[in-house]
N, C-alpha and C positions, 0 to 999 in steps of 0.2 A: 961723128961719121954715121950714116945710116945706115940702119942693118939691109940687107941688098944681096949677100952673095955668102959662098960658102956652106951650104945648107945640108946640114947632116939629120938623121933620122933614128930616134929612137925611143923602144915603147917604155917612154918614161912619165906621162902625163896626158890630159885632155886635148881635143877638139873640140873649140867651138863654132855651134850649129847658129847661126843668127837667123831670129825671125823676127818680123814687123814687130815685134810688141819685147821682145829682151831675150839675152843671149842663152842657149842650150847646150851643158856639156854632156859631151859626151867621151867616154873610152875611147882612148885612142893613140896618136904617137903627138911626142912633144915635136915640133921642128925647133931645134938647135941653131941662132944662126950668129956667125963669129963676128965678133967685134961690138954685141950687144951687153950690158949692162946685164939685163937679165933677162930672158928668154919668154917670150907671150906664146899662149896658144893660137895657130892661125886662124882664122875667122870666117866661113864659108856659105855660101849660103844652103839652108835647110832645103832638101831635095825633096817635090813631090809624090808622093806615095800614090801610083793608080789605083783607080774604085776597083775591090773586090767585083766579082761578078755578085750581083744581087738581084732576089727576085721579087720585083718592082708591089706595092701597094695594089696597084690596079691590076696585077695577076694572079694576087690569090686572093681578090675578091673584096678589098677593102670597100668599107661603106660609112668612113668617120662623120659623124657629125659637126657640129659650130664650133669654132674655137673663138673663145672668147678674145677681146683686144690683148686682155692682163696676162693671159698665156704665152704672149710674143718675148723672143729672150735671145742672146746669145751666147752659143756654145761655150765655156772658157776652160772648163776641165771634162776630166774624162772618168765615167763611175761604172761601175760593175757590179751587174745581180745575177739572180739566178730567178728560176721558177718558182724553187722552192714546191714542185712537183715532181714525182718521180717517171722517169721517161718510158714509156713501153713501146715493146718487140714491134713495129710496124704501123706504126701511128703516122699518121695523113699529118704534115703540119703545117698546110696551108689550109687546112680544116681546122687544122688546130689554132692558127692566126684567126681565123674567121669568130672561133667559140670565144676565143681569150678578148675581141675587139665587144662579142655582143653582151657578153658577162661584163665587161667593163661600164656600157653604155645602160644597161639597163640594174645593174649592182651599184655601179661605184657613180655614177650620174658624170662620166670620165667622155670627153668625145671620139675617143679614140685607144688604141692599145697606149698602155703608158711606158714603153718604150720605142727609144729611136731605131734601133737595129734588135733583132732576134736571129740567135744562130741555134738552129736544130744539133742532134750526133753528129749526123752526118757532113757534117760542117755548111751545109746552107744556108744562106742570112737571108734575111725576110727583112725590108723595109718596115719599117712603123709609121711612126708620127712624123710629121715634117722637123728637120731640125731645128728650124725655127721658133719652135712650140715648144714649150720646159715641158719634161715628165709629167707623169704620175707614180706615186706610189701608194702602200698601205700602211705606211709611216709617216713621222710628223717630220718632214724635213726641208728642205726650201728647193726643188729642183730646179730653179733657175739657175742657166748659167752652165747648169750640167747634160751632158751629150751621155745619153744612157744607154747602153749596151749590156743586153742581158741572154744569157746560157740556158738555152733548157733545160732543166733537170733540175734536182734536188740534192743539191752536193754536200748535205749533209749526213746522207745517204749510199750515196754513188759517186764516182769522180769525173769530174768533164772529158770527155773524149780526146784523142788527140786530131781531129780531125776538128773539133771545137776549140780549142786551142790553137791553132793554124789559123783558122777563119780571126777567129778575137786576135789574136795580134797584124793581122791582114787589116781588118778593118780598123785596128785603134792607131795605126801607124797610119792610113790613110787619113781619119778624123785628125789626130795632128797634125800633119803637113799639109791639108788641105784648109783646115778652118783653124791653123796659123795657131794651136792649142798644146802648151809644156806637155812634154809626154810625161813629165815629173808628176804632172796633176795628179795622175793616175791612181782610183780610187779604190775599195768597196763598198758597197750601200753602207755597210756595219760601221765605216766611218763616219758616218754622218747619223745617224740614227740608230735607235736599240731597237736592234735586231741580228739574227744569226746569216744575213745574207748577206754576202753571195755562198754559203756554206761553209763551211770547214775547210772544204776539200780542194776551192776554189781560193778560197781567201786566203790558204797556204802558198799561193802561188804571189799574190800580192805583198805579201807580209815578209816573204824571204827574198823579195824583187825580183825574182827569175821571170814572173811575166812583163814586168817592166825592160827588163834585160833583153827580152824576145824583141820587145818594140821598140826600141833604140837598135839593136841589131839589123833588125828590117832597114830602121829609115837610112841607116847608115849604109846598107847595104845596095841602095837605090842612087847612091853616087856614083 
């Protein structure tokens, strides 16, 4: 007989979140239903996360150069850096996007800032590179494939904001529901490469899952 009716509720198990490419659990309630053999998580589909407000490439003044063909890539996880510079009392940081795109162009021979998203203190995201374009970094690591979202600051130092915090699980909940990407991907640079980024202070938050936890929260939230 099939399961159909009778349906009870309780927080004893998973939701799964289905997307185009394989199924996402998440926290949640088991549905219970009578006369089943044994009980499935019910199967729903993953809710759209809307774009943070973001301030566009062409408004603080972007001036990227060529990107090569072999740059072209698509998004499949989600990584996280820092500045790995320490933040000061009143800093312009669409000046600051501006210095970090020319330093890259004329230091690193880079066409453009080598991240996708940048979130100031005061929780601001600044557009980067096209998604479509893999990273850059200052390590040896393959940024294809990966959607990079990086923190101002030096969080070896100091601790992300919570207003920085806010914005990164805003926008990495967005980046998953929107470009159909495991919010499980969720990375920090120091997994991929030796190095002490996204800092300490940051990377505690990946390492104990609590920013992971924020982002599954959101999407679920958005049902």
């Amino acid at each position: 007989m099939p399961c159909l009716s009778s349906v009870s509720q309780a927080p004893l198990g998973p939701v799964v979140y289905r997307t185009r490419k394989s199924p996402i659990v998440l926290a949640g309630f088991l549905v219970l239903f009578a006369g089943c053999r044994s009980a499935q998580p019910p199967v729903v589909e993953q809710p759209v996360i809307g774009a943070p407000v973001i301030v566009s490439a062409g408004e603080w003044g972007s001036a990227p150069g060529r990107f090569a063909p072999e740059l072209r890539h698509t998004p499949e996880r989600l990584t996280v850096h820092h500045a790995g510079v320490a933040t000061k009392p009143g800093e312009d940081y669409r000046d600051k996007m501006r210095r970090l795109q020319l330093w890259g162009q004329r230091e690193k021979h880079w066409p453009d800032v080598p991240y996708h998203f940048l979130i100031a203190p005061d929780g601001t995201v600044f557009e980067g590179r096209p998604l479509g374009i893999a990273g850059a970094t200052n390590t040896e690591y393959d940024t294809r494939g990966h959607a990079l979202v990086q923190l101002f600051g030096d969080f070896e130092r100091e601790e992300p904001t919570a207003a920085q915090l806010d914005a990164a699980v805003h926008v990495l909940a967005w980046l998953s529901t929107s470009l159909d990407i495991d919010p499980m991907s969720l990375r920090g640079h120091r997994d991929y490469a030796k190095t002490s980024c996204p800092g300490a202070n940051l990377y505690r938050l990946l390492e104990d899952g609590s920013l992971l936890t924020r982002v599954i929260e959101r999407i679920r939230g958005a049902r």
